[in-house]
PyMOL Python script that loads the backbone (N, CA, C, O; Angstrom):
from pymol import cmd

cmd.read_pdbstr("""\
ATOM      1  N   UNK A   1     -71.912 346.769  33.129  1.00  0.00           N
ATOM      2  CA  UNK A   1     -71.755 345.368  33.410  1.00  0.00           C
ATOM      3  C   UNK A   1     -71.039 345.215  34.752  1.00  0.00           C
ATOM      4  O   UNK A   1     -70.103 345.989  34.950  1.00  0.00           O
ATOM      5  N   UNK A   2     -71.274 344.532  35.485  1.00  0.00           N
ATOM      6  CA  UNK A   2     -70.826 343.700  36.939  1.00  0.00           C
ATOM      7  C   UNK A   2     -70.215 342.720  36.612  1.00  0.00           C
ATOM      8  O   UNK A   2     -70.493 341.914  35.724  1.00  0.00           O
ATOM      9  N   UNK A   3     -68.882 342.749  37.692  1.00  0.00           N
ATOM     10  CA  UNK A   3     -68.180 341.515  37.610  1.00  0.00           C
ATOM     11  C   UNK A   3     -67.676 341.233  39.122  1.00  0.00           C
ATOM     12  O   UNK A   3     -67.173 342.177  39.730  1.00  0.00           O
ATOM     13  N   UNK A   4     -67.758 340.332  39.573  1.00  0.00           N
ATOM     14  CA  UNK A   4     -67.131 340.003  40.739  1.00  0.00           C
ATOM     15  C   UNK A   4     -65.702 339.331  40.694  1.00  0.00           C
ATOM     16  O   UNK A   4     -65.533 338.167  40.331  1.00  0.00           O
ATOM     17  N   UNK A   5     -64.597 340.255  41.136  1.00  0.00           N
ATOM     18  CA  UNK A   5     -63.268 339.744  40.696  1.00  0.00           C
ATOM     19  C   UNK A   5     -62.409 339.369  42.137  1.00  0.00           C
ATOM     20  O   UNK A   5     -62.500 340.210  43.032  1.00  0.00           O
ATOM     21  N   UNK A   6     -61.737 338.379  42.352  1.00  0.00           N
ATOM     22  CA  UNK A   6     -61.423 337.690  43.388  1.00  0.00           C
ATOM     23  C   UNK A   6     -59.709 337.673  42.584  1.00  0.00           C
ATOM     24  O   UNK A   6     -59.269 337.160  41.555  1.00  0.00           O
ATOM     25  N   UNK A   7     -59.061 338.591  43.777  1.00  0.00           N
ATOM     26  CA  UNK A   7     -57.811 338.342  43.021  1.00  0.00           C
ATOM     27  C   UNK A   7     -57.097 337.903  44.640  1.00  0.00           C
ATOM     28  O   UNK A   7     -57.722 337.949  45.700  1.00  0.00           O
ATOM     29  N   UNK A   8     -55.787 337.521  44.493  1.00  0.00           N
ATOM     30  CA  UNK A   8     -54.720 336.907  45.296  1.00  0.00           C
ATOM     31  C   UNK A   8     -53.422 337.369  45.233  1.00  0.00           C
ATOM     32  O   UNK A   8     -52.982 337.054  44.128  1.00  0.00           O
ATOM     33  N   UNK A   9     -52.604 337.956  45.869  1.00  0.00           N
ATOM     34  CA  UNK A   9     -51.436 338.471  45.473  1.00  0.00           C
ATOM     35  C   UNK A   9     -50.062 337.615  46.303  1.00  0.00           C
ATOM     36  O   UNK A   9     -49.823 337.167  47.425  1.00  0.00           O
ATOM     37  N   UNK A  10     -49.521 337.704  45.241  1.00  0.00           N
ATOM     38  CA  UNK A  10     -48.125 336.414  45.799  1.00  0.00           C
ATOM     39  C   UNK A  10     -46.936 337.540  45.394  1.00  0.00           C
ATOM     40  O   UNK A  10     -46.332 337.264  44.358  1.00  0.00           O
ATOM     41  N   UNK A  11     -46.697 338.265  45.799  1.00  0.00           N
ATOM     42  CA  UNK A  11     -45.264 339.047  45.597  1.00  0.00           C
ATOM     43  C   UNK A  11     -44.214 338.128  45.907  1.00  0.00           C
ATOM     44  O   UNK A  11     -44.333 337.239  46.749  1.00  0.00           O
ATOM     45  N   UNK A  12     -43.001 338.376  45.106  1.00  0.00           N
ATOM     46  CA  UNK A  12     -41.995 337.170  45.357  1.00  0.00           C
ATOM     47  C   UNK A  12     -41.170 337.536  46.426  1.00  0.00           C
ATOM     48  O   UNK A  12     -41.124 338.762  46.529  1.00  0.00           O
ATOM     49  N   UNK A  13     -40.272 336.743  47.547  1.00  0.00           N
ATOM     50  CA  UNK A  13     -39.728 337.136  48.690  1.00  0.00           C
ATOM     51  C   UNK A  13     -38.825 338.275  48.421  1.00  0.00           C
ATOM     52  O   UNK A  13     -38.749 339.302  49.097  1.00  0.00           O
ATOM     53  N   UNK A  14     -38.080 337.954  47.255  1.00  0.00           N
ATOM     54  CA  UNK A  14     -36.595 338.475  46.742  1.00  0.00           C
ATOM     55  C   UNK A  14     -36.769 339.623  46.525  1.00  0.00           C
ATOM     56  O   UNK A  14     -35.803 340.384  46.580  1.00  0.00           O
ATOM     57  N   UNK A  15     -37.851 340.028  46.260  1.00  0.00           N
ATOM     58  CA  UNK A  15     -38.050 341.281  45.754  1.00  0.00           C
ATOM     59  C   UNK A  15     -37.654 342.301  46.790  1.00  0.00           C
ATOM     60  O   UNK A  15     -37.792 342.318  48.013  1.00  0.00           O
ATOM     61  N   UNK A  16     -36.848 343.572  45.497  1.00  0.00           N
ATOM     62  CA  UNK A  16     -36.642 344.882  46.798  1.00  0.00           C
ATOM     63  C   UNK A  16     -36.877 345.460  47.327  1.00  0.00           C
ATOM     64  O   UNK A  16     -36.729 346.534  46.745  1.00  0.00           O
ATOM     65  N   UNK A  17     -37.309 345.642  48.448  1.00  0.00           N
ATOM     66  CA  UNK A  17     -38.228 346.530  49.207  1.00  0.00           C
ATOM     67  C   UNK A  17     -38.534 347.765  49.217  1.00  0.00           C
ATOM     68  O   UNK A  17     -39.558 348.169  49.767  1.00  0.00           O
ATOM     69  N   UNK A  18     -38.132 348.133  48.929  1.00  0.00           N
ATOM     70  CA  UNK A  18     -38.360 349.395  48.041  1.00  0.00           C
ATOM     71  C   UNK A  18     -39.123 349.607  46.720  1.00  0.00           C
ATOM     72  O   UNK A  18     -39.953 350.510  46.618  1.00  0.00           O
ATOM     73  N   UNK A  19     -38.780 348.607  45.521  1.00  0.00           N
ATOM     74  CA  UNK A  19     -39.264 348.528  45.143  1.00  0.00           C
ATOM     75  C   UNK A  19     -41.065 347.725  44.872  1.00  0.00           C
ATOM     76  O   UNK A  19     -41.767 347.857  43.870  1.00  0.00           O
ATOM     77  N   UNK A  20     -41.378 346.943  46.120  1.00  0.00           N
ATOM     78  CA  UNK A  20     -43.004 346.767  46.267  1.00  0.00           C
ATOM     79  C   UNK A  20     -43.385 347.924  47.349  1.00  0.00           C
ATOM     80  O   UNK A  20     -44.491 348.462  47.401  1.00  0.00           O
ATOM     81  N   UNK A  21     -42.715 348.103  47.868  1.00  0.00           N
ATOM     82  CA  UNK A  21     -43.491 349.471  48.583  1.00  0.00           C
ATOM     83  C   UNK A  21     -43.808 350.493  47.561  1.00  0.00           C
ATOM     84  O   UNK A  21     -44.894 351.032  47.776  1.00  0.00           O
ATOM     85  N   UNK A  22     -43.329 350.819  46.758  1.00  0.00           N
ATOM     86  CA  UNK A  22     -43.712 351.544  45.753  1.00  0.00           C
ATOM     87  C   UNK A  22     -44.910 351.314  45.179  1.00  0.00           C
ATOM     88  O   UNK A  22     -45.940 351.982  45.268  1.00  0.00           O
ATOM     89  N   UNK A  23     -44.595 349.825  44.286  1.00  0.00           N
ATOM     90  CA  UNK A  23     -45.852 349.182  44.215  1.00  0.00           C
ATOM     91  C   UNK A  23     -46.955 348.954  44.596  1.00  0.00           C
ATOM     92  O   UNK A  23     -47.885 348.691  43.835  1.00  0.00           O
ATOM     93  N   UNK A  24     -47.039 349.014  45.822  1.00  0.00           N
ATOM     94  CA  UNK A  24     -48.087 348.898  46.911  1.00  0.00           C
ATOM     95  C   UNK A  24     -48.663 350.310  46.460  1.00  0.00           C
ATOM     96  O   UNK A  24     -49.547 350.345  45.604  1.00  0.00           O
ATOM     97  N   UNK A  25     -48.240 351.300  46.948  1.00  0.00           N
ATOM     98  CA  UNK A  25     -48.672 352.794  46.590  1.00  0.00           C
ATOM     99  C   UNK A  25     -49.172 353.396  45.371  1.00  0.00           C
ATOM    100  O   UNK A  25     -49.890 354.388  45.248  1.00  0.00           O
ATOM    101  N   UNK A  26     -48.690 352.658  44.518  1.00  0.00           N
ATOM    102  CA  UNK A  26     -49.309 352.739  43.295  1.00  0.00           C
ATOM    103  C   UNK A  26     -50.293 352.161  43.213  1.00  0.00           C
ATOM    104  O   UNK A  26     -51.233 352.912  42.950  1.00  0.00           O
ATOM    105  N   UNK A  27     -50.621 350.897  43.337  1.00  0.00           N
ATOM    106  CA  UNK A  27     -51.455 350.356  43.898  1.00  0.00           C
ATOM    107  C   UNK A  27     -53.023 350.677  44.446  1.00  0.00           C
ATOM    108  O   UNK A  27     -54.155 350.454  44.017  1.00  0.00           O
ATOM    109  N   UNK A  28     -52.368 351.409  45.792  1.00  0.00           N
ATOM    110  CA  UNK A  28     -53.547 351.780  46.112  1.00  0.00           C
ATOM    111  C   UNK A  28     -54.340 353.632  45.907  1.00  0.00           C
ATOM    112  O   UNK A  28     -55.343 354.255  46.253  1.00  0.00           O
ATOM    113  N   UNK A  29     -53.114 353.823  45.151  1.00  0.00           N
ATOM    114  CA  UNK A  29     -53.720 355.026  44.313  1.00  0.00           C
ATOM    115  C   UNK A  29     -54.674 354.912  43.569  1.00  0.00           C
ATOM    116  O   UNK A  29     -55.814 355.341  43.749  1.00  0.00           O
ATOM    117  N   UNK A  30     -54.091 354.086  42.326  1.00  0.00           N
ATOM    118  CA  UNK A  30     -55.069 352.926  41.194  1.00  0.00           C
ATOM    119  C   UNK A  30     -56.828 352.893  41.854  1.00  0.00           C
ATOM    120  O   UNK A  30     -57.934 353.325  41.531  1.00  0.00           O
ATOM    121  N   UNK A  31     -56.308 352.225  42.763  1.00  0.00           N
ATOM    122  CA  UNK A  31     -57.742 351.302  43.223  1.00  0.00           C
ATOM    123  C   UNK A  31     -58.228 352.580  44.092  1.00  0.00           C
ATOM    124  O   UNK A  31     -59.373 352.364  44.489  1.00  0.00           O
ATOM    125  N   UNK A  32     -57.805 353.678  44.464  1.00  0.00           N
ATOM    126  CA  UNK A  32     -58.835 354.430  44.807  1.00  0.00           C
ATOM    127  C   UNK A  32     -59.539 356.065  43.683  1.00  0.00           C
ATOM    128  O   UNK A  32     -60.314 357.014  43.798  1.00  0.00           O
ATOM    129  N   UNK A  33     -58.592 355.446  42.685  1.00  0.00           N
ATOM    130  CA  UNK A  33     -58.970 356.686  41.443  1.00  0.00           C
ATOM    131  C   UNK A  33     -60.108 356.023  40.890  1.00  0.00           C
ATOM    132  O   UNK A  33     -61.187 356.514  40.559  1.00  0.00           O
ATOM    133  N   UNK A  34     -59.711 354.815  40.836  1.00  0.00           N
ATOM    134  CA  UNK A  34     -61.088 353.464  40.060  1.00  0.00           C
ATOM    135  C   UNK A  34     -62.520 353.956  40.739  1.00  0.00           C
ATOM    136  O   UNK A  34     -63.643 354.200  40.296  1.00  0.00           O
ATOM    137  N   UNK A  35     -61.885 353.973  42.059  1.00  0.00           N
ATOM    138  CA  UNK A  35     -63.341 353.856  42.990  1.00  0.00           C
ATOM    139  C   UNK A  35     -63.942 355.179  42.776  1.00  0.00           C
ATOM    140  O   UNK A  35     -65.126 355.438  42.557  1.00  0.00           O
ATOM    141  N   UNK A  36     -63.100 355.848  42.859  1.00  0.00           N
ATOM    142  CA  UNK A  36     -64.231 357.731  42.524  1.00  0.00           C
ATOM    143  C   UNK A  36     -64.497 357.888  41.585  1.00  0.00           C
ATOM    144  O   UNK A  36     -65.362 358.733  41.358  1.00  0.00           O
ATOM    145  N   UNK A  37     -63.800 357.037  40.352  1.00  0.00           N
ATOM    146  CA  UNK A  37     -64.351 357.235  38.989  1.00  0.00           C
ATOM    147  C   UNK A  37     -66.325 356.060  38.429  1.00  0.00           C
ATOM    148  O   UNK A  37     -67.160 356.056  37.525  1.00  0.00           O
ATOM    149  N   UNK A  38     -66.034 355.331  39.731  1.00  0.00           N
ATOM    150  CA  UNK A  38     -67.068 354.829  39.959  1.00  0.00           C
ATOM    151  C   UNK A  38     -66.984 353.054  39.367  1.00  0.00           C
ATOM    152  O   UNK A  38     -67.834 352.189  39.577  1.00  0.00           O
ATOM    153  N   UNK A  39     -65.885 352.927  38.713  1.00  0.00           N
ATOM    154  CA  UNK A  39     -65.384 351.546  38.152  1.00  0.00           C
ATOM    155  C   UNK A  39     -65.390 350.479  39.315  1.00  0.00           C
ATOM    156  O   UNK A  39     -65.884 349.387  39.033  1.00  0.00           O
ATOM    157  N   UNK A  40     -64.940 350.653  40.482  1.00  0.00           N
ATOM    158  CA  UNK A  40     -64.416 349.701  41.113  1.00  0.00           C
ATOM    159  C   UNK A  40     -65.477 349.883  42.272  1.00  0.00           C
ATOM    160  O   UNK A  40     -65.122 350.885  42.894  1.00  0.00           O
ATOM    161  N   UNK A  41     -66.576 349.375  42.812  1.00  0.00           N
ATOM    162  CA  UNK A  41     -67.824 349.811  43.274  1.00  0.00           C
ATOM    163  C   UNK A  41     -67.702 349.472  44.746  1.00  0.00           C
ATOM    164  O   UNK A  41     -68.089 350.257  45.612  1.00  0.00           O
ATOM    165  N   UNK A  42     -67.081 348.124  45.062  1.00  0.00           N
ATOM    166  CA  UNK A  42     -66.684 347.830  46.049  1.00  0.00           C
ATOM    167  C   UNK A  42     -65.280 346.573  46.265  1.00  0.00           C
ATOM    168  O   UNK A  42     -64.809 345.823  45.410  1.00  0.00           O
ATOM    169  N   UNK A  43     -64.924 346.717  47.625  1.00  0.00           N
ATOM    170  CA  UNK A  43     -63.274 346.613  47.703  1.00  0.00           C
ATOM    171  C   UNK A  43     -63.404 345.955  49.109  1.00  0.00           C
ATOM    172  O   UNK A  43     -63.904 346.673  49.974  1.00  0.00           O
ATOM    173  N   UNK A  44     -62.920 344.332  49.569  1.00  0.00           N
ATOM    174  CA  UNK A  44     -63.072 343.933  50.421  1.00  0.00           C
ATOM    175  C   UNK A  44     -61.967 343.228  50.692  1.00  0.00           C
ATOM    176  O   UNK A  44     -61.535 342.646  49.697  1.00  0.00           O
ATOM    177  N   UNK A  45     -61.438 343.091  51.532  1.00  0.00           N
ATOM    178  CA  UNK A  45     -60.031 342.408  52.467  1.00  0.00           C
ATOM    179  C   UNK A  45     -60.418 340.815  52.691  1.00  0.00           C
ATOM    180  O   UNK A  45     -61.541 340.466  53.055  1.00  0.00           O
ATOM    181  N   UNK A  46     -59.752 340.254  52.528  1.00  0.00           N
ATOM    182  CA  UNK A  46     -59.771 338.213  52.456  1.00  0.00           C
ATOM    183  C   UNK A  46     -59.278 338.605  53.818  1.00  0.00           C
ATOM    184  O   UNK A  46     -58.268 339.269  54.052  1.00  0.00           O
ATOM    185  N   UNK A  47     -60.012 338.172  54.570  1.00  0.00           N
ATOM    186  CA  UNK A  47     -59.029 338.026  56.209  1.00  0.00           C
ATOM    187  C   UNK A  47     -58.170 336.437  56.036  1.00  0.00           C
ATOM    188  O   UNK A  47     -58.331 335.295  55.607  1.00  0.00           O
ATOM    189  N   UNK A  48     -57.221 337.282  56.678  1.00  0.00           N
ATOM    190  CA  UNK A  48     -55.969 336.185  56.397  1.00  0.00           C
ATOM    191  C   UNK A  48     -54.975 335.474  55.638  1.00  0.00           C
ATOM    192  O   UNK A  48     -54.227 334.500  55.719  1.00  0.00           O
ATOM    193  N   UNK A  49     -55.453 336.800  54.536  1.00  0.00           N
ATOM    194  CA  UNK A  49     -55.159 336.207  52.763  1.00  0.00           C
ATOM    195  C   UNK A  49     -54.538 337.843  52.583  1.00  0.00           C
ATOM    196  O   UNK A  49     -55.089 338.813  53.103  1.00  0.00           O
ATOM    197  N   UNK A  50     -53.357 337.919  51.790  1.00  0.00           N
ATOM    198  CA  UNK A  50     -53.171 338.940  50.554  1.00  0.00           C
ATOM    199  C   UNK A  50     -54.148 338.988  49.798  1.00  0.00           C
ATOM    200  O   UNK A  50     -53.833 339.846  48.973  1.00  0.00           O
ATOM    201  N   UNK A  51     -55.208 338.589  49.533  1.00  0.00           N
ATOM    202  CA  UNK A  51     -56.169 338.984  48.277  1.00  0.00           C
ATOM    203  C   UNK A  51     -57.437 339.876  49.043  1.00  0.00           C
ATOM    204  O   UNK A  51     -57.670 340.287  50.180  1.00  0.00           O
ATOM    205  N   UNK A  52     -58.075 339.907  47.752  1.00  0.00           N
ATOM    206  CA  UNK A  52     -59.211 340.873  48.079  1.00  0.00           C
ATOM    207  C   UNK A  52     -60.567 339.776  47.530  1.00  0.00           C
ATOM    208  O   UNK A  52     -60.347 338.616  47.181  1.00  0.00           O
ATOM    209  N   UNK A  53     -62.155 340.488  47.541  1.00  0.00           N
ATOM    210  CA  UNK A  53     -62.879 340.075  46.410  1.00  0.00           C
ATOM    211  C   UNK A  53     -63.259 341.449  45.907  1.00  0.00           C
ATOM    212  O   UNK A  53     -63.041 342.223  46.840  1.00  0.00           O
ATOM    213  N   UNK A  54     -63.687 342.050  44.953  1.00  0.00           N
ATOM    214  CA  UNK A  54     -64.216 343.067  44.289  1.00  0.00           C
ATOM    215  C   UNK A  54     -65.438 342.956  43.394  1.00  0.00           C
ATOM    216  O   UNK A  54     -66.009 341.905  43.105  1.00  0.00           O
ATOM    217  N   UNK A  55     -65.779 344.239  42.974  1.00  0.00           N
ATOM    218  CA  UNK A  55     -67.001 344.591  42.089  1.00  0.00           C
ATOM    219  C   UNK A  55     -66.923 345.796  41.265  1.00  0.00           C
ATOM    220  O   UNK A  55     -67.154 346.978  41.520  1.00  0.00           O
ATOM    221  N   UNK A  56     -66.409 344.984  39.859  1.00  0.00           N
ATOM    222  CA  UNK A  56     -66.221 346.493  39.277  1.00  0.00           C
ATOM    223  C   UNK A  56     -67.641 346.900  38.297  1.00  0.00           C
ATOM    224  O   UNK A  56     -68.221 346.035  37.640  1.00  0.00           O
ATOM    225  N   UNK A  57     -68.015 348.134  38.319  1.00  0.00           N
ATOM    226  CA  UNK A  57     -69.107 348.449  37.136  1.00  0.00           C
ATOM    227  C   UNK A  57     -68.341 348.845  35.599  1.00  0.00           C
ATOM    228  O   UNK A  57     -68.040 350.030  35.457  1.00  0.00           O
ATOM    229  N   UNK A  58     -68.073 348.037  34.638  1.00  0.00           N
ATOM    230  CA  UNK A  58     -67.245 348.826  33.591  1.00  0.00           C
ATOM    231  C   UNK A  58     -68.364 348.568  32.253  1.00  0.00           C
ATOM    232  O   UNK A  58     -69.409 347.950  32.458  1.00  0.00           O
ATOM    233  N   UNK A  59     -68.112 348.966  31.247  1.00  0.00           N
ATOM    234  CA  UNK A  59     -68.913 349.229  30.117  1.00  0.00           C
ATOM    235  C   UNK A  59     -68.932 347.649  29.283  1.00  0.00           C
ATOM    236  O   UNK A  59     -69.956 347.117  28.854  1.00  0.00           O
ATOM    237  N   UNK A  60     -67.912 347.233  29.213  1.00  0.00           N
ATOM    238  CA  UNK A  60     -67.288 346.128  28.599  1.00  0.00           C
ATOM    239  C   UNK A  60     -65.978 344.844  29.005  1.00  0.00           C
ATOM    240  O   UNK A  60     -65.189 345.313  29.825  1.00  0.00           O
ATOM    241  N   UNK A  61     -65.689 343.630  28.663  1.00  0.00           N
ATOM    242  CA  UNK A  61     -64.847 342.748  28.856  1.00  0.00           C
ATOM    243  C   UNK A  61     -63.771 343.172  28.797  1.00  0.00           C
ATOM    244  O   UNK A  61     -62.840 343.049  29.593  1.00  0.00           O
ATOM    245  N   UNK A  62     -63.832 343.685  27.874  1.00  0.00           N
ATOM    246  CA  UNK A  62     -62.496 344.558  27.430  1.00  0.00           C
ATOM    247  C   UNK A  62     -62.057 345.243  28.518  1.00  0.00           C
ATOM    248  O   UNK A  62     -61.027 344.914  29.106  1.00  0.00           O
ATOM    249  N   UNK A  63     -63.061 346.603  29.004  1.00  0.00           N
ATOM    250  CA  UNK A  63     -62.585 347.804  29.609  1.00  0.00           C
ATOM    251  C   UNK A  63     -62.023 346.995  30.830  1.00  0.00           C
ATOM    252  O   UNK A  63     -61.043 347.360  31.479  1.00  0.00           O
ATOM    253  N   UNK A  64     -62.894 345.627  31.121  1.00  0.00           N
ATOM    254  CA  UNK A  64     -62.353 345.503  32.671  1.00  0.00           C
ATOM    255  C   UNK A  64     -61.038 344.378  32.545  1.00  0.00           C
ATOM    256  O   UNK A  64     -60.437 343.928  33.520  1.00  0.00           O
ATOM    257  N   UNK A  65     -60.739 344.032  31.064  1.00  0.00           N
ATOM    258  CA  UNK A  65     -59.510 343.297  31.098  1.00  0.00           C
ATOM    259  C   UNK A  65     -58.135 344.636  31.003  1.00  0.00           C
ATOM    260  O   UNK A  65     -56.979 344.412  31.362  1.00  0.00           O
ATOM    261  N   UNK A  66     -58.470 345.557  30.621  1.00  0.00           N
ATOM    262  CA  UNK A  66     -57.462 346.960  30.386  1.00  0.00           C
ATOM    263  C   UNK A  66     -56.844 347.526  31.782  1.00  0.00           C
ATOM    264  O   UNK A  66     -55.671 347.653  32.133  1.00  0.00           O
ATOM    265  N   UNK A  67     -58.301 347.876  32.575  1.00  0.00           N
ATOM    266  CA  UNK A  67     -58.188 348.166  33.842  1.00  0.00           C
ATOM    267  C   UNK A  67     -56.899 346.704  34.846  1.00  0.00           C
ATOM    268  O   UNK A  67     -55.826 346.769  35.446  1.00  0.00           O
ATOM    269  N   UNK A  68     -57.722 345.782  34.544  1.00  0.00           N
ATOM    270  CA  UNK A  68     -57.062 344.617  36.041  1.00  0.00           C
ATOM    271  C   UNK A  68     -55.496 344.822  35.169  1.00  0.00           C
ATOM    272  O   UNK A  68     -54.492 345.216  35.762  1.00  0.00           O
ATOM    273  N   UNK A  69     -55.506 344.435  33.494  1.00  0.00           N
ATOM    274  CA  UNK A  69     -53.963 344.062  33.457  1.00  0.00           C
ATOM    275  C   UNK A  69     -53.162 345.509  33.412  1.00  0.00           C
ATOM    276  O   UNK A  69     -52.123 345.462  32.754  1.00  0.00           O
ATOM    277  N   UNK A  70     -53.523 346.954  34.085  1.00  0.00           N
ATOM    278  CA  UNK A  70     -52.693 347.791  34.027  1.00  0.00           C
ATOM    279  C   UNK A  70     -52.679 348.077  35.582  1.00  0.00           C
ATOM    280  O   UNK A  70     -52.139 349.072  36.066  1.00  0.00           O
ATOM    281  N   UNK A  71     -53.420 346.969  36.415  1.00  0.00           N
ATOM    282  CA  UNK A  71     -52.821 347.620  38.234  1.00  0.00           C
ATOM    283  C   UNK A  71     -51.526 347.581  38.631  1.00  0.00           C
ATOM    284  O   UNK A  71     -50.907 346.596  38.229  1.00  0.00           O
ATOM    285  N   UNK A  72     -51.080 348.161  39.132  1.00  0.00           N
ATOM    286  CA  UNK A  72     -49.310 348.231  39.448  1.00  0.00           C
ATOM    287  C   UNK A  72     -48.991 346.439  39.926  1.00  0.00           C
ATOM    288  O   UNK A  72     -47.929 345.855  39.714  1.00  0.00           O
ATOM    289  N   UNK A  73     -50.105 345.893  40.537  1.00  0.00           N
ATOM    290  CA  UNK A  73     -50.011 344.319  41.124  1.00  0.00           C
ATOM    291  C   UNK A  73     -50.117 343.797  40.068  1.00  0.00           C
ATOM    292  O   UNK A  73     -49.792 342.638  40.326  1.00  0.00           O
ATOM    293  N   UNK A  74     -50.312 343.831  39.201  1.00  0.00           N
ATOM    294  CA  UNK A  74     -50.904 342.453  38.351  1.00  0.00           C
ATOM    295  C   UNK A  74     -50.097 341.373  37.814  1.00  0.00           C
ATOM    296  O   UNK A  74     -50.518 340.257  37.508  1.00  0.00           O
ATOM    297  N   UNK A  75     -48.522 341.929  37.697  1.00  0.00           N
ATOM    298  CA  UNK A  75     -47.876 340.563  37.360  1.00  0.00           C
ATOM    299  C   UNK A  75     -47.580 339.581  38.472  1.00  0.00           C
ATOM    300  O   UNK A  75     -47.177 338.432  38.290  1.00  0.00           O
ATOM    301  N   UNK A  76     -47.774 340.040  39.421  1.00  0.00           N
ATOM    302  CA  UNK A  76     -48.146 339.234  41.356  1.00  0.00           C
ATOM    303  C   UNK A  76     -49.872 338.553  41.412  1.00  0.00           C
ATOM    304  O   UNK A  76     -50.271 337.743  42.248  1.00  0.00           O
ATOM    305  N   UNK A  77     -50.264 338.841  40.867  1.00  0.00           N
ATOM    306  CA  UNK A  77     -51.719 338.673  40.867  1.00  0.00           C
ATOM    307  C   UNK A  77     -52.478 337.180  40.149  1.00  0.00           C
ATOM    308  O   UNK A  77     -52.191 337.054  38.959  1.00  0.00           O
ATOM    309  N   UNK A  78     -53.076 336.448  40.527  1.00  0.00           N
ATOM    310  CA  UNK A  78     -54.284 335.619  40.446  1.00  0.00           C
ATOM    311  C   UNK A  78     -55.219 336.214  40.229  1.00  0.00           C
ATOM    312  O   UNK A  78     -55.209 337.288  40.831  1.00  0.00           O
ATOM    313  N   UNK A  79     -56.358 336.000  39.444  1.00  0.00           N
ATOM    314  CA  UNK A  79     -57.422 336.086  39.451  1.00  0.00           C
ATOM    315  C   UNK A  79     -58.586 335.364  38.993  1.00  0.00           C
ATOM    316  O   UNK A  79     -58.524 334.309  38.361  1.00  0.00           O
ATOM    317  N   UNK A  80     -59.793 336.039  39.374  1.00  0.00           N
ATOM    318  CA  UNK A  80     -61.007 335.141  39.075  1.00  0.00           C
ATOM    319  C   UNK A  80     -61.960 335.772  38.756  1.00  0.00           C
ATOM    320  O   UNK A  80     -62.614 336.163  39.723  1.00  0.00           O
ATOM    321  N   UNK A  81     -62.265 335.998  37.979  1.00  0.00           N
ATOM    322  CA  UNK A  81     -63.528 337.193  36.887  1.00  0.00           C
ATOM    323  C   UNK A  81     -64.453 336.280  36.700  1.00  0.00           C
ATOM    324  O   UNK A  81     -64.401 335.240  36.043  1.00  0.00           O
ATOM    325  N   UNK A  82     -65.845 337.028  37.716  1.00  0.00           N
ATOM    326  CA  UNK A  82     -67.205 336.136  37.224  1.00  0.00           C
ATOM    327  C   UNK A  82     -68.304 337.587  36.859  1.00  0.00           C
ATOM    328  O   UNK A  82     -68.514 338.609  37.513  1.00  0.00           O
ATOM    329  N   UNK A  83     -68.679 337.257  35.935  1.00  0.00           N
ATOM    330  CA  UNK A  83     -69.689 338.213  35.103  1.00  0.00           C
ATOM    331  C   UNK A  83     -71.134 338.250  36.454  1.00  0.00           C
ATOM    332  O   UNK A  83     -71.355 337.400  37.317  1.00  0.00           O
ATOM    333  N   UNK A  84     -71.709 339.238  36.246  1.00  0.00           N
ATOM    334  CA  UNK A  84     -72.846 339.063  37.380  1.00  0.00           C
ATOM    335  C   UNK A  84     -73.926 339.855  36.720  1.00  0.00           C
ATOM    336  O   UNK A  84     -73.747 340.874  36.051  1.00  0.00           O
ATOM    337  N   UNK A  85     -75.257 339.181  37.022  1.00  0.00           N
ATOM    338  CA  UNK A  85     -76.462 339.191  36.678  1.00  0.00           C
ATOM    339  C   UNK A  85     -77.395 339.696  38.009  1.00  0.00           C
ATOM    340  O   UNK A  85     -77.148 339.276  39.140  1.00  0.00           O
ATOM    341  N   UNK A  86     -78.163 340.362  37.815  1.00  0.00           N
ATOM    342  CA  UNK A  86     -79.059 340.531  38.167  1.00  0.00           C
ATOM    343  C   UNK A  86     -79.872 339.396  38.964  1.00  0.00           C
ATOM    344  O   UNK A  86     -80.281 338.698  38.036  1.00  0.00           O
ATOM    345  N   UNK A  87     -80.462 338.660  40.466  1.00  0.00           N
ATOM    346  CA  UNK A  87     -81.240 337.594  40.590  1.00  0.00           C
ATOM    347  C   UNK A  87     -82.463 337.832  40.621  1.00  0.00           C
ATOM    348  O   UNK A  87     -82.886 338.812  41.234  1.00  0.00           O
ATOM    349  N   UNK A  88     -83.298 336.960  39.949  1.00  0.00           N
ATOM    350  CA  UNK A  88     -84.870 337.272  39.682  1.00  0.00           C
ATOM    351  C   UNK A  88     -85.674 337.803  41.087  1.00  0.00           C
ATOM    352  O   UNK A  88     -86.521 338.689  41.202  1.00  0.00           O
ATOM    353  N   UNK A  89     -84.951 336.725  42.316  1.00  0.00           N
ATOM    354  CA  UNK A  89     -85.288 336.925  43.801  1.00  0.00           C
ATOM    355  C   UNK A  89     -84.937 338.033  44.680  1.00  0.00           C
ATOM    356  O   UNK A  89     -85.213 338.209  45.866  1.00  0.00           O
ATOM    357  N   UNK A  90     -84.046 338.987  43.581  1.00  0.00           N
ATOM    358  CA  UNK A  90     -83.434 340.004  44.819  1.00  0.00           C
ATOM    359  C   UNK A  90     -84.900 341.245  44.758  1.00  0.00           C
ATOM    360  O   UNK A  90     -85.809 341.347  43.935  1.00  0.00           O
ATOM    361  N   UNK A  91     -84.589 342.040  46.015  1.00  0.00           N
ATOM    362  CA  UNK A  91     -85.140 342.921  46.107  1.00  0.00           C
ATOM    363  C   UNK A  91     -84.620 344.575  45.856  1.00  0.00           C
ATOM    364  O   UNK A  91     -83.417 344.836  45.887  1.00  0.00           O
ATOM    365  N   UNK A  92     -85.149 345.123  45.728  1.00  0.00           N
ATOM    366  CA  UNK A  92     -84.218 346.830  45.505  1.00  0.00           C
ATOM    367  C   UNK A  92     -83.247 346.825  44.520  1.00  0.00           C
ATOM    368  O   UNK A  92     -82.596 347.844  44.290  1.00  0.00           O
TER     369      UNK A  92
END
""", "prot")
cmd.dss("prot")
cmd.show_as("cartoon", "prot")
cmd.util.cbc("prot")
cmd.orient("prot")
């Protein structure tokens, strides 16, 4: 199953710097173990925004609610989960 997930990240100012740099790194460990494991298919930068949009391939609702609520970001995180279909018009 395909999902196109549009997340936003608001880290709070106060926070210790140290401790989101960490975060961050964890972070982008996460999202690049996802990607070789083949879950997270593609990974794109919001110019001008902390957020991203994404495309994960996972088996189930579930697997991809397990995955987003265990990223090191997620209690910083927005998101927007749209299920994706196949278009009758595409080609390849």
């Amino acid at each position: 199953m395909l999902y196109c997930v549009e997340m936003d990240v608001a880290i709070p100012h106060g926070l210790d710097p140290d401790q989101v740099a960490k975060l961050k790194a964890d972070e982008k460990a996460r999202a690049q173990d996802l990607q070789r494991q083949g879950k997270w298919r593609h990974l794109w930068r919001v110019t001008g925004r902390y957020a991203n949009i994404s495309v994960f391939d996972v088996e189930s609702h579930d697997e991809l609610h397990d995955i987003l609520s265990g990223l090191p970001l997620f209690p910083f995180m927005t998101m927007r989960v749209t299920p994706l279909a196949r278009h009758p018009s595409a080609i390849g």
